[in-house]
Backbone as JSON, one array per atom type, in Angstrom:
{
  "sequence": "XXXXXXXXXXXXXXXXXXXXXXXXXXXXXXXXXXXXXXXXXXXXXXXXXXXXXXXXXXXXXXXXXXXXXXXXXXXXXXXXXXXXXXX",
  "N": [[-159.7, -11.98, 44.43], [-161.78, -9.0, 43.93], [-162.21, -6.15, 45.54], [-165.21, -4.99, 45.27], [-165.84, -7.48, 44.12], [-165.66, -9.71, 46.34], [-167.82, -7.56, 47.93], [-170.04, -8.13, 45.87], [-170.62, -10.67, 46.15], [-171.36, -11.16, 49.15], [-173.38, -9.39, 49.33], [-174.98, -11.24, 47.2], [-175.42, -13.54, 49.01], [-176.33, -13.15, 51.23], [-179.2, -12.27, 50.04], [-180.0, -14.75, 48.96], [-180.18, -15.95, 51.72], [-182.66, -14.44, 52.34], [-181.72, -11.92, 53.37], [-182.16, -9.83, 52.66], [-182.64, -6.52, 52.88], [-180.62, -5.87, 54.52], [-178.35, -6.56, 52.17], [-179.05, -4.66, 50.29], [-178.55, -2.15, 51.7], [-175.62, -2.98, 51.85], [-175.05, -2.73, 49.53], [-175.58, -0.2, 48.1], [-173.89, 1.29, 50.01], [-171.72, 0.53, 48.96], [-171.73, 1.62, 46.58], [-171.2, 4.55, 47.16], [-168.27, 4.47, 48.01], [-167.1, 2.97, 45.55], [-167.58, 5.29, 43.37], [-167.29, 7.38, 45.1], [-164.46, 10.3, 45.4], [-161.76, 9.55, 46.84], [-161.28, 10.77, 49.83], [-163.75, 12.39, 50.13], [-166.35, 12.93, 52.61], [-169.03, 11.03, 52.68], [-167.91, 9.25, 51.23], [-166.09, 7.87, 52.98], [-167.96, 7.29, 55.2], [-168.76, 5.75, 54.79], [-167.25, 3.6, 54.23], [-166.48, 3.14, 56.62], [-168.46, 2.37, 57.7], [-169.4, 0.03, 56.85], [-167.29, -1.18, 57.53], [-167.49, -1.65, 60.18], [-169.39, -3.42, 59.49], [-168.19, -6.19, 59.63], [-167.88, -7.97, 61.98], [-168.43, -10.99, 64.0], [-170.27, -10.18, 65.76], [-171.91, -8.96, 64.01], [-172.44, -9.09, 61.16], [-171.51, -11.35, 61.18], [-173.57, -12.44, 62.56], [-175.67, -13.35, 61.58], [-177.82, -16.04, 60.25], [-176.65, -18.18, 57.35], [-177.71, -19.86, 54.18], [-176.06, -22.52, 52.92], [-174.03, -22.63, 53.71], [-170.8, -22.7, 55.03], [-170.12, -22.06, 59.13], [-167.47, -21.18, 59.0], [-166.93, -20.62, 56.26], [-168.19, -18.44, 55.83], [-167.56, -16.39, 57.71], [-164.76, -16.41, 57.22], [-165.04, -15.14, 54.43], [-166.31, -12.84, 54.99], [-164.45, -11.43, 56.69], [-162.23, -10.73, 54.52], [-163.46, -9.45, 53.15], [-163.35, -7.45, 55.13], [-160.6, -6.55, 55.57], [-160.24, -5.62, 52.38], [-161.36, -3.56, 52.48], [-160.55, -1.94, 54.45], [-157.98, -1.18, 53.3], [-159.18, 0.29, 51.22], [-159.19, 3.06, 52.56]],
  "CA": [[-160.99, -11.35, 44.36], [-161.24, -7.84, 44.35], [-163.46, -5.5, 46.58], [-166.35, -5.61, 44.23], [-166.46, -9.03, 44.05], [-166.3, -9.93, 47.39], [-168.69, -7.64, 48.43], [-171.25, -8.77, 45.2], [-170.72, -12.43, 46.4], [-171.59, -10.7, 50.26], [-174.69, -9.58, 48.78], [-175.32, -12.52, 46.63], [-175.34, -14.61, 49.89], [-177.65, -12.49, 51.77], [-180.75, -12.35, 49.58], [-180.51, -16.29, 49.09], [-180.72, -16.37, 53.17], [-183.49, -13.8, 52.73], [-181.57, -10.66, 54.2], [-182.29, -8.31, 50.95], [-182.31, -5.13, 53.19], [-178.85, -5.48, 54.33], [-177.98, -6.69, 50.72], [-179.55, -3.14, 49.53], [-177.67, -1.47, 52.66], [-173.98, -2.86, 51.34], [-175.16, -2.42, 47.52], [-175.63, 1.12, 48.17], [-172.59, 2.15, 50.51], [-170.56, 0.48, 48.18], [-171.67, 2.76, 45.03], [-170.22, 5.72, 47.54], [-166.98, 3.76, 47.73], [-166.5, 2.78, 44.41], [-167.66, 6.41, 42.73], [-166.61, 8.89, 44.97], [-163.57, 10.87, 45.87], [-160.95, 8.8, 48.13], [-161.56, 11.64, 50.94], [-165.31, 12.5, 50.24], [-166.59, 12.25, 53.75], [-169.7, 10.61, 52.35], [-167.11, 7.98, 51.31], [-165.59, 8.02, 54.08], [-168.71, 7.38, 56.14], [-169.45, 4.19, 53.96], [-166.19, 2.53, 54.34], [-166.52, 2.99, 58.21], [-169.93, 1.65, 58.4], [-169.11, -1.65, 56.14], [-166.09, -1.82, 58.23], [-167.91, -2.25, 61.55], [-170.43, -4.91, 60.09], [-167.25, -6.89, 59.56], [-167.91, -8.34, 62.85], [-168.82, -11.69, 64.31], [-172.09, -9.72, 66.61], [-173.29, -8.11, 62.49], [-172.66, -9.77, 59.49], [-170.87, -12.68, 61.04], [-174.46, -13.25, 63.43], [-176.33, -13.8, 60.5], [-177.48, -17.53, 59.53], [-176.69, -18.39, 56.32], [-178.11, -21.35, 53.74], [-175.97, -23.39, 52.35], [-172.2, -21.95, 53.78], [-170.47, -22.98, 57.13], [-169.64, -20.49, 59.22], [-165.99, -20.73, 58.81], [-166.73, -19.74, 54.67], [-169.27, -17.01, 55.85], [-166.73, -15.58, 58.32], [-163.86, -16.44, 55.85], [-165.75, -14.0, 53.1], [-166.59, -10.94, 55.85], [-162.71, -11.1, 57.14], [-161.63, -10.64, 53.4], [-164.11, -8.13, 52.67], [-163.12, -6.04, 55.58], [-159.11, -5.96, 54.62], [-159.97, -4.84, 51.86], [-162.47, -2.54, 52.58], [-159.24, -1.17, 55.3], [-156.75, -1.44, 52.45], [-159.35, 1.67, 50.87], [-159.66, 3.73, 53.46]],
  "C": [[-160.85, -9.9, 44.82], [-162.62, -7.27, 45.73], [-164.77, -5.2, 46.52], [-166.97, -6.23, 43.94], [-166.69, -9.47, 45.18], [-167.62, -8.82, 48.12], [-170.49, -7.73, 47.16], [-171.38, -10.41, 45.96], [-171.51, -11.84, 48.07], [-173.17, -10.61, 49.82], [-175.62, -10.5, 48.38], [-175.57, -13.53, 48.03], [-176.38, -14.09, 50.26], [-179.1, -12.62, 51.24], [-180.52, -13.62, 49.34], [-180.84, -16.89, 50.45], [-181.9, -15.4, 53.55], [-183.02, -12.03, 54.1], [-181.73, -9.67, 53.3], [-182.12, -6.78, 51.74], [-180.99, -4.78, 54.05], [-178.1, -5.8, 52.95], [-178.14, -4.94, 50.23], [-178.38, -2.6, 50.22], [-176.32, -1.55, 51.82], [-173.86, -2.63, 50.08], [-175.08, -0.74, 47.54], [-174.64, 1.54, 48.93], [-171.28, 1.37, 49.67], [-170.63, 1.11, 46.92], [-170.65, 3.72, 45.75], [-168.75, 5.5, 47.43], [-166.53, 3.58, 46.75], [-166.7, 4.11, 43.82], [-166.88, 7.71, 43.24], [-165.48, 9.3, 45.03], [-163.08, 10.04, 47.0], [-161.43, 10.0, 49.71], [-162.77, 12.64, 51.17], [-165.84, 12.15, 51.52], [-167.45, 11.47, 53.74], [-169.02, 8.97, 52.41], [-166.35, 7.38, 52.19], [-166.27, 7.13, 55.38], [-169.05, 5.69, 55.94], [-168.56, 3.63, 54.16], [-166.55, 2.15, 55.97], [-167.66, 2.34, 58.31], [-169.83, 0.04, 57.53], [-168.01, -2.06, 57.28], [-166.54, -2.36, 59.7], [-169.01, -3.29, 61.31], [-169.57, -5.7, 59.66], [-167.25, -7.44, 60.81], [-168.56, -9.49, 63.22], [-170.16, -11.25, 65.05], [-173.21, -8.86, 65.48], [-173.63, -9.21, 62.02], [-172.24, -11.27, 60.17], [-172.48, -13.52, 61.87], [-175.69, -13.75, 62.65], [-176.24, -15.39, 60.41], [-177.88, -17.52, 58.12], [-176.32, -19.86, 55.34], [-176.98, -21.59, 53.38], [-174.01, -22.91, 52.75], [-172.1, -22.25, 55.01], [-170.3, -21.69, 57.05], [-168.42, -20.35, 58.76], [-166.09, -20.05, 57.12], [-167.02, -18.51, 55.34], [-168.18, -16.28, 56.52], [-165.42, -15.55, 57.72], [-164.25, -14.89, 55.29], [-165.79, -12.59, 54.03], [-164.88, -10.79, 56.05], [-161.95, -10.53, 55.9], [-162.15, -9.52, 52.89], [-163.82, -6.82, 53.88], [-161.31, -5.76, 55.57], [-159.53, -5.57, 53.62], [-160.87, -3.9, 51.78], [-161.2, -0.93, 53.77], [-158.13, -0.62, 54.67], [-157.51, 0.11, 51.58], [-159.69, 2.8, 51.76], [-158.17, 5.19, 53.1]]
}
């Protein structure tokens, strides 16, 4: 899965547990990521801020329907290698 996908599936999880405005949040700092310039500080700013809700006290404190935690925290751990892997 690439970086794309995991964080559409990230998204996709969220608005079925009713979080739509962090869904928006990672839908939108991942346009900067995928469009701009590798060293755009903009882009820059967006990797770093996905990269810190990679954390068991953000994204991981979230409850979410129908996924243990171990998937849910599975899926963030995967999305922030490779979210590290573009940096």
């Amino acid at each position: 899965m690439n970086l794309e996908n995991i964080s559409d599936k990230i998204c996709s999880v969220l608005i079925t547990s009713a979080y739509v405005d962090e869904a928006k949040e990672i839908k939108g700092l991942m346009i900067n990521i995928l469009t701009l310039e590798k060293h755009n500080p903009i882009r820059v700013s967006a990797l770093e801020s996905l990269i810190s809700r990679c954390h068991p006290k953000w994204l991981g404190d979230y409850y979410i329907n129908n996924v243990s935690y171990k998937e849910w925290t599975d899926l963030i751990t995967k999305f922030k290698n490779k979210l590290i892997k573009e940096r």
